[in-house]
C-alpha positions in Angstrom: 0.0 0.0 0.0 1.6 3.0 -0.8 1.8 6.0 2.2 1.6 9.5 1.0 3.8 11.9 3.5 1.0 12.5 5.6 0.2 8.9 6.5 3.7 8.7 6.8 3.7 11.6 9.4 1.1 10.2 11.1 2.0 7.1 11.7 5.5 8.5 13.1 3.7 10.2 15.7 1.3 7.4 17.0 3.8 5.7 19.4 3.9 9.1 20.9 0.1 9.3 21.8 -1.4 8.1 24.3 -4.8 8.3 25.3 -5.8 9.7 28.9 -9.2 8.6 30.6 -10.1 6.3 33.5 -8.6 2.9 32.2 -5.4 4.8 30.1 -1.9 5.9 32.1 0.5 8.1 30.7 4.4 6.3 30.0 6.5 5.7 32.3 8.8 8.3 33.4 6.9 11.0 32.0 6.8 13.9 34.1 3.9 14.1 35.8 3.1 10.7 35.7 2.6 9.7 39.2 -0.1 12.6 39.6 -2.1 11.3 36.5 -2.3 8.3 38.4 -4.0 9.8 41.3 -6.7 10.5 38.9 -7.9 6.3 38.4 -8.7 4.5 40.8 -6.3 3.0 43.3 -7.2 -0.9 42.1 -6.4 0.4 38.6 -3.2 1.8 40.0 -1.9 -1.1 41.5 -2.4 -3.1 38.4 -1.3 -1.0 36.4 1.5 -0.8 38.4 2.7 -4.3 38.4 5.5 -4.8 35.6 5.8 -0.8 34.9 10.0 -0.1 36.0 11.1 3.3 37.5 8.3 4.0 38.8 8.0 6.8 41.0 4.3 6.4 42.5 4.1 6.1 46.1 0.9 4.3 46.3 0.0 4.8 49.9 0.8 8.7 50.0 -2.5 9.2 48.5 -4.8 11.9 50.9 -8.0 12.4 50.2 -9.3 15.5 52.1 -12.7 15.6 52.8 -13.9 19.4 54.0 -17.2 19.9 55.6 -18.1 23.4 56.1 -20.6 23.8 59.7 -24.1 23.7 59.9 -25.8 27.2 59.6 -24.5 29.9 62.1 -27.0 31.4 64.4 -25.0 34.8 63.7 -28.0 36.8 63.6 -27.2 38.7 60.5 -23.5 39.6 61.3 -20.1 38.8 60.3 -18.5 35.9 62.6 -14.9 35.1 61.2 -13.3 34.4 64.8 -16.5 35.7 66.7 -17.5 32.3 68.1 -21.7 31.2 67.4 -23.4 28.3 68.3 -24.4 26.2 65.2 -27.9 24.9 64.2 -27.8 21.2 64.2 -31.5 20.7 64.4 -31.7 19.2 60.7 -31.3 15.7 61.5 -32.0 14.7 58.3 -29.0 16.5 56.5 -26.6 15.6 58.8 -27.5 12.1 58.4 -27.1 12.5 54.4 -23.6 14.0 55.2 -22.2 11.2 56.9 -23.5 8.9 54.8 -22.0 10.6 51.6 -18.6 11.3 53.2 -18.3 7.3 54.6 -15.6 5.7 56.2 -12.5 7.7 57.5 -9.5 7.3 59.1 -9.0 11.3 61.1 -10.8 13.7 62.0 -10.0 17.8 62.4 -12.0 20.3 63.6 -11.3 24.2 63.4 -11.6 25.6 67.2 -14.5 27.6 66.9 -17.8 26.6 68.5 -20.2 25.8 65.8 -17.2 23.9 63.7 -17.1 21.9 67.0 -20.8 21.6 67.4 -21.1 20.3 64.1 -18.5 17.5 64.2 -20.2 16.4 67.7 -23.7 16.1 65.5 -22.0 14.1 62.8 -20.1 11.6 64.5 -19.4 10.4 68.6 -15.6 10.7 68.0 -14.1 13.4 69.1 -12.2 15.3 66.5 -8.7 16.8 66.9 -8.3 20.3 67.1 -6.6 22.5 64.6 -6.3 26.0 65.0 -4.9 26.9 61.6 -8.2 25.8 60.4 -10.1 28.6 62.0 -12.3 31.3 59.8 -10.0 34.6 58.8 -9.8 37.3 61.0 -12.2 40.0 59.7 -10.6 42.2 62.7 -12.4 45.2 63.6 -15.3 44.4 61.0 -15.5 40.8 62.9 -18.9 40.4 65.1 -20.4 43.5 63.1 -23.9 43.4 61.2 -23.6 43.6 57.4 -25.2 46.2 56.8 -22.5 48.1 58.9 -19.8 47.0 56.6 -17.9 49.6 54.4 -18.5 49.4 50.8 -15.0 48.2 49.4 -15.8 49.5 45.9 -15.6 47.5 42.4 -12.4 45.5 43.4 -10.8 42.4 41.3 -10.9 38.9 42.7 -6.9 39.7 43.4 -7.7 43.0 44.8 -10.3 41.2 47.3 -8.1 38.1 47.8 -5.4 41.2 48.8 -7.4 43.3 51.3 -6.9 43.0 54.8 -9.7 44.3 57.0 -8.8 46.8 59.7 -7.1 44.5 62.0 -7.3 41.5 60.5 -6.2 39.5 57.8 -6.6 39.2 54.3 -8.1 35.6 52.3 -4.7 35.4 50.4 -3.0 35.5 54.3 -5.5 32.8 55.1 -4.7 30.8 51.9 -1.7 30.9 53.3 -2.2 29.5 56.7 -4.6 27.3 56.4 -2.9 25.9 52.9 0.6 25.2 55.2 -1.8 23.1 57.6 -3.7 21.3 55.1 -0.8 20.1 53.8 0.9 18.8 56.3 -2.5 16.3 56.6 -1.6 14.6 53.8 -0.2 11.6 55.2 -2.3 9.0 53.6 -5.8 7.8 53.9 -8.9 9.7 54.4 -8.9 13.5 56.4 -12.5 14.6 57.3 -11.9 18.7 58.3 -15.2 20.4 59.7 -13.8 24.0 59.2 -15.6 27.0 57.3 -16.2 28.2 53.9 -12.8 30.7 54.0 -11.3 27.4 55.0 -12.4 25.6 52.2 -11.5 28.1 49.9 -8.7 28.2 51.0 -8.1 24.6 50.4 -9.4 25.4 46.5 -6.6 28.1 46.5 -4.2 25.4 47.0 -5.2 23.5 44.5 -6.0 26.0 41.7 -2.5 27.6 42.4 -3.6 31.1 43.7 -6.1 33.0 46.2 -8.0 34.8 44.0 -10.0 32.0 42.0 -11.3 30.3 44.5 -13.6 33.4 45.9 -15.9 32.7 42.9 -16.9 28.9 44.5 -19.8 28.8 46.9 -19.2 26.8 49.9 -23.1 26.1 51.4 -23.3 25.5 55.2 -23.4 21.4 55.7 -21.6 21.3 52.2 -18.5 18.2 51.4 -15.5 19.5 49.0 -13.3 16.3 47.9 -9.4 17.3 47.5 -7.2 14.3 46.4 -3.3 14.6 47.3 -1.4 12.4 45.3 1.7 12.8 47.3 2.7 15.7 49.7 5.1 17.2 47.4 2.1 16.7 43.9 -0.2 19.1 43.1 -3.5 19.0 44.4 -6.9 18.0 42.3 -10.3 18.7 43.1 -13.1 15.8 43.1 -16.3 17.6 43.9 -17.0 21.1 45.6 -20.2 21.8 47.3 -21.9 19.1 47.5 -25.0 19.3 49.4 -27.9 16.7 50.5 -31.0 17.3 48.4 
């Protein structure tokens, strides 16, 4: 059969494809290789894995981080960053749906603040371990104040918001970069349930997406699960779902 210089070019270049999806890998020793795998699930991985040489996947680093923002507030139409409220657990119903989506896990965090707390108790009879870096940012003065006493900041760009620090207080990129340091240093392996808040949470999409500012445009609904998977503590971050909520 005779090739014209196209077929020709073609064929030259099909070794080098390679098709991504659930059931495809990337070749071995290409960079980024070990984070694709993250991507399939870890069955998959492990086959895949027998037979491949040099490889650099470290199959039980794998974190997936499970954030749970709390049950609604009862902050009485104010803004509570560090003020501490009580949260409203009455809705049996969703909490139920929440522990049931988010399943088995193997820790549990909990920001310090009172409602975070309150929450966790109402999910589950373990207690969780404390983490103060997971705490709401500081609004500062503005903190504790009703909404409609806020000053008008103005049209401002998602990276002129992530930037502004309230009187006092600190700004989401500063939070991004607290609460990212803490995050992940939980990526040890396994499953990480965090009951924390929605500037938490953001934060954690920061991390992912590589920068404060896009993550302002996700809502993050009270009694709402964002999935993270850490491939490795040095890999980048990927997000599975964001704000999932029970019907």
């Amino acid at each position: 059969m005779w090739l014209g210089r196209r077929d020709i070019e073609r064929r030259a270049a099909e070794p080098q494809r390679h098709r991504l999806g659930d059931a495809a890998f990337a070749r071995p020793g290409t960079a980024g290789d070990q984070y694709r795998l993250a991507h399939v699930p870890v069955s998959k991985q492990k086959r895949a894995a027998r037979g491949r040489e040099n490889t650099t996947v470290n199959l039980r680093a794998a974190t997936e981080l499970i954030l749970i923002r709390h049950a609604p507030a009862l902050a009485d139409g104010r803004l509570c960053g560090r003020t501490d409220v009580a949260a409203d657990c009455s809705d049996l119903g969703r909490l139920a749906a929440v522990r049931a989506h988010v399943g088995r896990w193997d820790r549990l965090l909990c920001s310090p603040a009172l409602r975070c707390r309150q929450t966790a108790a109402a999910l589950w009879d373990q207690p969780p371990e404390i983490a103060p870096a997971l705490a709401e940012q500081d609004f500062g003065l503005w903190d504790g104040r009703p909404w409609a006493d806020l000053p008008d900041l103005g049209p401002l760009s998602a990276d002129e918001l992530a930037r502004h620090r309230p009187p006092e207080g600190e700004s989401f990129a500063e939070l991004c970069d607290r609460a990212g340091i803490a995050l992940a240093q939980l990526a040890t392996g396994g499953c990480v349930v965090a009951v924390a808040h929605a500037g938490t949470v953001r934060a954690a999409l920061a991390k992912a997406l590589g920068r404060p500012a896009p993550a302002l445009a996700f809502e993050v609904a009270p009694l709402s699960v964002t999935r993270i998977r850490i491939a490795a503590p040095e890999a980048p971050w990927s997000v599975i779902s964001v704000n999932w909520t029970a019907a």
